[in-house]
C-alpha positions in Angstrom: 12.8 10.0 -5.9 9.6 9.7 -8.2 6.8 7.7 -6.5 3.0 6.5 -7.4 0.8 5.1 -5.0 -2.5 2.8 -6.0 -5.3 2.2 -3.1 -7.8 -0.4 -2.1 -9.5 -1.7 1.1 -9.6 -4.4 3.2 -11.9 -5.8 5.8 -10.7 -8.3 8.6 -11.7 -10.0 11.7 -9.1 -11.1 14.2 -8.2 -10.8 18.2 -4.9 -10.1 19.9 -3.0 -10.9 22.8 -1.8 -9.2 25.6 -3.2 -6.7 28.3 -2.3 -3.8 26.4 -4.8 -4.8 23.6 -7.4 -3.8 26.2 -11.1 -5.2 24.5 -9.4 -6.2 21.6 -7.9 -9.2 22.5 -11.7 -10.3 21.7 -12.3 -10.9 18.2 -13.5 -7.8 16.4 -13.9 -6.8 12.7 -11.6 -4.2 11.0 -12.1 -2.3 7.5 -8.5 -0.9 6.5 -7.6 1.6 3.4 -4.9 0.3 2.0 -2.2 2.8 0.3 0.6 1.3 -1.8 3.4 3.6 -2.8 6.2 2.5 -5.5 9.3 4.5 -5.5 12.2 4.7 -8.3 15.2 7.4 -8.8 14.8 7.6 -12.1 11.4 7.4 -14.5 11.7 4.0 -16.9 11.6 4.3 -21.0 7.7 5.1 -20.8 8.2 7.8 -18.3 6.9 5.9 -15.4 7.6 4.8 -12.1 5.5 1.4 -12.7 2.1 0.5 -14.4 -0.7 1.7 -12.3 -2.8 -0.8 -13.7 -0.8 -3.8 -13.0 0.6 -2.0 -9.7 -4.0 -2.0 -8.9 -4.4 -5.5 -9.6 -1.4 -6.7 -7.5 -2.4 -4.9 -4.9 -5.6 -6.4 -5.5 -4.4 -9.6 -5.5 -2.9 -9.5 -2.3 -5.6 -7.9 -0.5 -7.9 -11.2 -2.5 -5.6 -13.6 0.0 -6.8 -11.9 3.1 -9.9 -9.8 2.2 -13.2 -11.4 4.4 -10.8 -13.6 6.6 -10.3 -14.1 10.2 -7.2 -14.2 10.4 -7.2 -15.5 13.8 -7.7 -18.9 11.4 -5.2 -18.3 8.7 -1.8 -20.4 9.7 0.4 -17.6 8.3 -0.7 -15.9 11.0 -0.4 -19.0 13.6 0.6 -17.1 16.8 1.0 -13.7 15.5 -0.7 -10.3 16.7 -2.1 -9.2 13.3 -1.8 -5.2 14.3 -2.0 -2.5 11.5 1.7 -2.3 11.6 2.3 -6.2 11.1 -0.8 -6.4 8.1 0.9 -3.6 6.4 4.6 -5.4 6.7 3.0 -8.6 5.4 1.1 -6.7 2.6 4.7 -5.2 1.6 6.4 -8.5 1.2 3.8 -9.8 -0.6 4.0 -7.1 -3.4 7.3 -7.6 -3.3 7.5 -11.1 -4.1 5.2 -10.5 -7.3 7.5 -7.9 -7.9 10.2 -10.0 -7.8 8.3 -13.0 -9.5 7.8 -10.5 -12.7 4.1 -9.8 -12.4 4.6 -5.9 -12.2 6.1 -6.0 -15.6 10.1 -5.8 -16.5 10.2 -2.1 -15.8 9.1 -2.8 -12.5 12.8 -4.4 -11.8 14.0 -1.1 -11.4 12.1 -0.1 -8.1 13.9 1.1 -5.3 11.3 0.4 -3.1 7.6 -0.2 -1.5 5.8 1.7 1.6 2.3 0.5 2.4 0.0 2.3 4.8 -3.0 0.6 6.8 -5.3 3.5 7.6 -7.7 2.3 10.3 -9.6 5.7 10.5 -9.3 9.0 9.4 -7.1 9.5 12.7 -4.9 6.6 13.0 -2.6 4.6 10.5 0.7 3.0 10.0 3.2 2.1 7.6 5.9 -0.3 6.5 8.6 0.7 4.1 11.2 -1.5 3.0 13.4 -1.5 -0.2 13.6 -3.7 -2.9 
């Protein structure tokens, strides 16, 4: 399996619920690296796994819809804990619907599938991986 992965960063506020949250379930800020990771079996006809510079600006993209938010206020969000694991899941499916609507390029048809990783420090993280 031949993969690429592209980065950006994304800062947030929101609050959760439930006593496990602890002094989170106030509203707090949260700066995320976010890691984006293509994979494919086989390489396409220019030797790639997918364009690096479209796979950067869609990830770009999506990070534009929640970048600076509180997503406490956004109503895709209505009633949901927004933890790393859940940002990173919603992050996936987004790329994956631009993958799907054609904005990664034709190639990009032949992906097997997308892993994103929220790192919240240099000590903690998560990841969603689902297949396309």
């Amino acid at each position: 399996m031949f993969s690429i992965t592209v980065r950006d960063h994304l800062m947030v506020a929101h609050s959760f619920r439930g006593a496990v949250f602890g002094p989170a379930q106030r509203l707090h800020g949260a700066t995320f690296i976010v890691d984006a990771t293509f994979r494919r079996a086989q390489l396409d006809d220019d030797n790639i796994v997918v364009d690096i510079g479209l796979a950067t600006q869609e990830l770009g993209a999506v990070i534009g819809e929640l970048n600076y938010r509180n997503l406490d206020d956004e109503p895709d969000f209505a009633g949901i804990n927004t933890s790393t694991e859940a940002l990173a899941k919603v992050i996936a499916d987004r790329l994956a619907d631009r993958i799907e609507a054609g904005n990664f390029g034709a190639g990009a048809r032949e992906l097997a599938g997308i892993s994103v990783t929220l790192h919240e420090s240099h000590i903690a993280w998560a990841t969603y991986e689902r297949t396309l």
